[in-house]
C-alpha positions as CSV (number, residue, x, y, z in Angstrom):
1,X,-8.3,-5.9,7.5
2,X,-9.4,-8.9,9.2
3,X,-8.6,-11.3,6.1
4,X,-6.2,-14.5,5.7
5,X,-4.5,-15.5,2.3
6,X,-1.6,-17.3,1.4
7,X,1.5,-15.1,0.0
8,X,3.8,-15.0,-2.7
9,X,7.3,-12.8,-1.6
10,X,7.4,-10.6,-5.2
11,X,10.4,-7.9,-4.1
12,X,12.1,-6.3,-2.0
13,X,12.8,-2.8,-2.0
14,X,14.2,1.0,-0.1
15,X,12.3,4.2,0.2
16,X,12.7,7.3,2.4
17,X,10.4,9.8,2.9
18,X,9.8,13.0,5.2
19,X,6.6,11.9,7.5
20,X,6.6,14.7,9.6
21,X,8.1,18.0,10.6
22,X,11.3,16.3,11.7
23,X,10.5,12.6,10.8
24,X,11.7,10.8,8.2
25,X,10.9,6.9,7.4
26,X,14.2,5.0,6.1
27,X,12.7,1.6,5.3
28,X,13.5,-1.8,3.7
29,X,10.5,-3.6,2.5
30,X,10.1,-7.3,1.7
31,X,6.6,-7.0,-0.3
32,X,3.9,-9.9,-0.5
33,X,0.9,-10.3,-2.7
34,X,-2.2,-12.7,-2.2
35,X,-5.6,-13.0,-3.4
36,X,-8.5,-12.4,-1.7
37,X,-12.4,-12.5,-2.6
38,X,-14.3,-12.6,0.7
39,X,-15.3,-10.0,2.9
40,X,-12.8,-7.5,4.8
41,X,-13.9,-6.7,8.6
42,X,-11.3,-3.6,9.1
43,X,-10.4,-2.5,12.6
44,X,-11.3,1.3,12.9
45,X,-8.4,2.0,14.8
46,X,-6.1,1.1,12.1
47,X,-8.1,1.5,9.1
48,X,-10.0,4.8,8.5
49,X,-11.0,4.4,5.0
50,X,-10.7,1.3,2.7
51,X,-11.9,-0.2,-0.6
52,X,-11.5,-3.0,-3.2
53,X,-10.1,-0.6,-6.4
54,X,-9.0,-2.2,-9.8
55,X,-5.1,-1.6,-10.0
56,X,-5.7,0.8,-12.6
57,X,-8.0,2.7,-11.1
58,X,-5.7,3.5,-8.2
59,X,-2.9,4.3,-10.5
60,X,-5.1,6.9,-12.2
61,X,-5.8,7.7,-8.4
62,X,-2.1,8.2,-7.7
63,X,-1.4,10.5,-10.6
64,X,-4.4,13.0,-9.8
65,X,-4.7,13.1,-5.7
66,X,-3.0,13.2,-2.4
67,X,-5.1,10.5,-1.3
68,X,-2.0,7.7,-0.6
69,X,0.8,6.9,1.3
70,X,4.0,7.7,0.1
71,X,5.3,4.0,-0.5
72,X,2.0,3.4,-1.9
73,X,2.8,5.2,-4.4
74,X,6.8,4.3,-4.6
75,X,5.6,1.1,-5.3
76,X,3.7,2.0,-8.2
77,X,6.8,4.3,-9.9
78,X,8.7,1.4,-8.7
79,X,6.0,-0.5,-11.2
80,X,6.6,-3.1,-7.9
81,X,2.8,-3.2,-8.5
């Protein structure tokens, strides 16, 4: 996202999910939280689509679309965010 913070480690934490026909993602994730305010300069080859979205907002997001990642939204029902 082309942005530099300093980090707080808040968890760490398992999921596994089917990402394909015969995939599956088995990960351990050490999760970080920072705060940002200035602008994001995204590289398009990693970063189709992106926003600033009130946690709420996503949450309600979450509940009502396809729109997220899996552990995006393991980390919510996790309430790891």
């Amino acid at each position: 996202m082309g942005i530099r913070c300093d980090l707080s480690w808040k968890a760490v934490t398992h999921y596994k999910a089917k990402v394909g026909q015969e995939m599956i993602e088995n990960e351990i994730v050490h999760l970080f939280f920072g705060h940002y305010s200035g602008p994001a300069n995204p590289d398009p080859d990693e970063a189709g689509d992106w926003g600033w979205y009130r946690l709420e907002t996503i949450r309600e997001q979450i509940q009502a679309s396809h729109r997220y990642s899996y552990w995006l939204k393991e980390y919510f029902r996790q309430r790891l965010i």
